[in-house]
C-alpha positions as CSV (number, residue, x, y, z in Angstrom):
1,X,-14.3,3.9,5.0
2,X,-11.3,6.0,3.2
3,X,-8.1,5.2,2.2
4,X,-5.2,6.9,0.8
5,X,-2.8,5.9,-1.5
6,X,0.6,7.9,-1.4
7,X,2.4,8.0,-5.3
8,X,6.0,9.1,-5.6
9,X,7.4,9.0,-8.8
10,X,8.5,6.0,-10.0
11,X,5.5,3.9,-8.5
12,X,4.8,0.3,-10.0
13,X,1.4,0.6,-12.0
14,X,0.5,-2.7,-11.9
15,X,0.6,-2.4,-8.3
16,X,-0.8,1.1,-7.3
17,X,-3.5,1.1,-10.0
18,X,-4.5,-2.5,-9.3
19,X,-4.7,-2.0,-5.1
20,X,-6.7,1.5,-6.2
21,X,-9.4,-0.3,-8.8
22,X,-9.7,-3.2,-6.8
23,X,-10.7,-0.9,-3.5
24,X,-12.8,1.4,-5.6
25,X,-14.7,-1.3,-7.0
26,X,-15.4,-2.8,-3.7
27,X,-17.2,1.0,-2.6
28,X,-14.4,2.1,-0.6
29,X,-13.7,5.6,-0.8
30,X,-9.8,5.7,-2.3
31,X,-7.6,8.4,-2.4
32,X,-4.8,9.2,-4.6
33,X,-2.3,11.0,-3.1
34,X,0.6,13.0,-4.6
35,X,3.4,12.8,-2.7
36,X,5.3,15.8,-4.3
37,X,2.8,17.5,-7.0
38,X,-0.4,16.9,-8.7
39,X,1.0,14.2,-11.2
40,X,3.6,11.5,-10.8
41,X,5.2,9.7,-13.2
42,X,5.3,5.9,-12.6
43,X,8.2,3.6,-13.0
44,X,7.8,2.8,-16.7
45,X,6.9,6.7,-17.7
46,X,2.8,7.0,-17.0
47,X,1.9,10.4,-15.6
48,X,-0.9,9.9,-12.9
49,X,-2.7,13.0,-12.4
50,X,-3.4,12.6,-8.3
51,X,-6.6,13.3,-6.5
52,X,-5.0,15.4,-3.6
53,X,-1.6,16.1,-2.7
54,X,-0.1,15.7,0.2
55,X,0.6,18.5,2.0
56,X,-3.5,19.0,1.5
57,X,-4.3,15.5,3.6
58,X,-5.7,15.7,7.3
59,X,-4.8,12.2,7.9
60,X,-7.3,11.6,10.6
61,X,-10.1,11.7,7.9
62,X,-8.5,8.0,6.6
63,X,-8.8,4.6,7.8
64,X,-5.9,3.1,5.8
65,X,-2.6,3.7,4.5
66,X,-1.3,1.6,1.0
67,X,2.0,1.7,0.2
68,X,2.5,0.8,-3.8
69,X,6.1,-0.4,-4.7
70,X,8.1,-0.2,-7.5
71,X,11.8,1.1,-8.0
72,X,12.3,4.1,-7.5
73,X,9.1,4.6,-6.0
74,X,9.1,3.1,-2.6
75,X,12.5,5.0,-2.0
76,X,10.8,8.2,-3.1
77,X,8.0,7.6,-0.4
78,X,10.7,6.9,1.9
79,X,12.1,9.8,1.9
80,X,9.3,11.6,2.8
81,X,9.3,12.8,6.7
82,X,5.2,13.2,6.3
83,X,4.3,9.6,4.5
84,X,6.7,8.6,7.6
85,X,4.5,10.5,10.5
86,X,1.8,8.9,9.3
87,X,2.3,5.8,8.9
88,X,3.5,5.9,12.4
89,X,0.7,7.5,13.9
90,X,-1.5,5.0,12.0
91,X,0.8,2.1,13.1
92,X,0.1,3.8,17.1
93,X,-3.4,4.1,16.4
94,X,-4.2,0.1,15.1
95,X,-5.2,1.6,11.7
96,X,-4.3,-0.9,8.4
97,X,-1.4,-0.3,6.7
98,X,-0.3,-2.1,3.5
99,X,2.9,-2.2,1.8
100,X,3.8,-4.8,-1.5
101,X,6.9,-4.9,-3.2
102,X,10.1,-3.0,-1.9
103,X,7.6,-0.9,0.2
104,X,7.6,-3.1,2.9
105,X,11.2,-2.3,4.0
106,X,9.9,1.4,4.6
107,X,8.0,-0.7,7.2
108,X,10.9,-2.2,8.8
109,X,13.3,0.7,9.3
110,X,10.8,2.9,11.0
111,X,10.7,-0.2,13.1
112,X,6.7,-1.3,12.5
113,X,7.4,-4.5,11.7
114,X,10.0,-5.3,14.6
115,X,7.6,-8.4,15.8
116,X,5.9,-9.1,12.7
117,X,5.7,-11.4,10.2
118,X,5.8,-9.7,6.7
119,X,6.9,-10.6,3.4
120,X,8.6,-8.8,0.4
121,X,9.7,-8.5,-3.4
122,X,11.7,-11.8,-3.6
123,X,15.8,-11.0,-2.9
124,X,15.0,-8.4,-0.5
125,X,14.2,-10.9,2.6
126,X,17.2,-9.3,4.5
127,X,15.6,-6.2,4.8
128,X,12.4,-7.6,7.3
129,X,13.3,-8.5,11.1
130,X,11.1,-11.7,10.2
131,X,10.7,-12.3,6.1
132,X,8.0,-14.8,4.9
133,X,7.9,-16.4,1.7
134,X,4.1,-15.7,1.1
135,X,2.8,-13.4,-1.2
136,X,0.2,-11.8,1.2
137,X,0.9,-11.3,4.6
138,X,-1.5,-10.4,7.4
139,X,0.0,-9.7,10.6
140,X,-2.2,-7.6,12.8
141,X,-3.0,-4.4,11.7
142,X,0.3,-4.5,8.5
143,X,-0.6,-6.6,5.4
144,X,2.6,-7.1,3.2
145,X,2.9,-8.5,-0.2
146,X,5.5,-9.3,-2.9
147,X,5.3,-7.9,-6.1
148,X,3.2,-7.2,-9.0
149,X,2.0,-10.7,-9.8
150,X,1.0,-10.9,-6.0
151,X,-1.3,-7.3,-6.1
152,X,-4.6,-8.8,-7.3
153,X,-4.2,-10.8,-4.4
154,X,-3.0,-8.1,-1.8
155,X,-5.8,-5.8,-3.1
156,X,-8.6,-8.6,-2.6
157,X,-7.3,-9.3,1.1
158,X,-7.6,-5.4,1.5
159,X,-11.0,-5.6,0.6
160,X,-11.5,-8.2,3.0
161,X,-9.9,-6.7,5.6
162,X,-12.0,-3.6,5.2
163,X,-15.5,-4.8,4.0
164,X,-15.7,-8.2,5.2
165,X,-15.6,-11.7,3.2
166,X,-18.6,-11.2,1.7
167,X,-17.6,-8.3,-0.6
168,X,-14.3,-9.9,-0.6
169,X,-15.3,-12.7,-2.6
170,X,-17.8,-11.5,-4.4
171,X,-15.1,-8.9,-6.0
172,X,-12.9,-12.0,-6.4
173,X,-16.1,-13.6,-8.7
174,X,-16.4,-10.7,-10.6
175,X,-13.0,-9.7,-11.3
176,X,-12.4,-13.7,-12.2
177,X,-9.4,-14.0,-9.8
């Protein structure tokens, strides 16, 4: 099990480094990944040194995509045509994909959320064919969540997601969430 973790500058910590601990905990192999350089600054000015950068990924070694949030962040990962191919070509291929915050709109204009249910940072409803006010959403192979209040809880249904209930909840215990 391997998943990667695209950063652009201006990512959400709370969110990226939250999703990342909480996988890496649970024994799944989790990869940092520079989307423009070996470190990226985050939102509030916290340079991340990455493990790999993108243009260094072979995508088909990863069973999961997580898209961290944070403004200007998701718009950075927007922008990029490759975080775009493969999100797609995991979409085509029934691999997860997870977005939280104002990353879930990337989602929506590529169109992989067209009849899905997904939610997103609060105010931002108008950018999802069909918002949800949840804070995690599951919806076949996309989970979506809210914000960074909502990532111990998107990073836990992850876990779930990828290593069953059992690890799920015993993560949850430890971790006193």
């Amino acid at each position: 099990m391997r998943v990667m973790v695209p950063l652009a500058n201006g990512f959400e910590e709370i969110e990226a480094l939250t999703i990342i601990d909480v996988l890496r905990r649970a024994g799944i192999q989790t990869d940092t990944i520079g989307v423009i350089g070996s470190f990226i600054e985050s939102k509030h000015g916290i340079r991340v040194m990455v493990d790999k950068r993108l243009n260094e990924v072979n995508e088909d070694n990863y069973d999961a995509i997580i898209l961290p949030g944070g403004y200007p962040g998701y718009e950075n990962l927007r922008k990029s045509k490759r975080v775009i191919e493969i999100l797609k070509k995991f979409n085509s291929q029934n691999k997860l994909i997870g977005a939280i915050c104002g990353a879930p709109s990337i989602l929506a204009r590529e169109g992989l959320l067209d009849d899905k249910k997904a939610t997103i940072y609060p105010g931002m409803e108008r950018e999802l064919p069909h918002p949800r006010d949840e804070p995690v959403i599951v919806d076949g192979n996309i989970v979506t969540s809210q914000g960074p209040g909502t990532a111990m809880k998107f990073a836990l249904t992850l876990v779930k997601l990828l290593k069953g209930e059992k690890d799920a909840e015993r993560l949850k215990r430890e971790l006193v969430a």
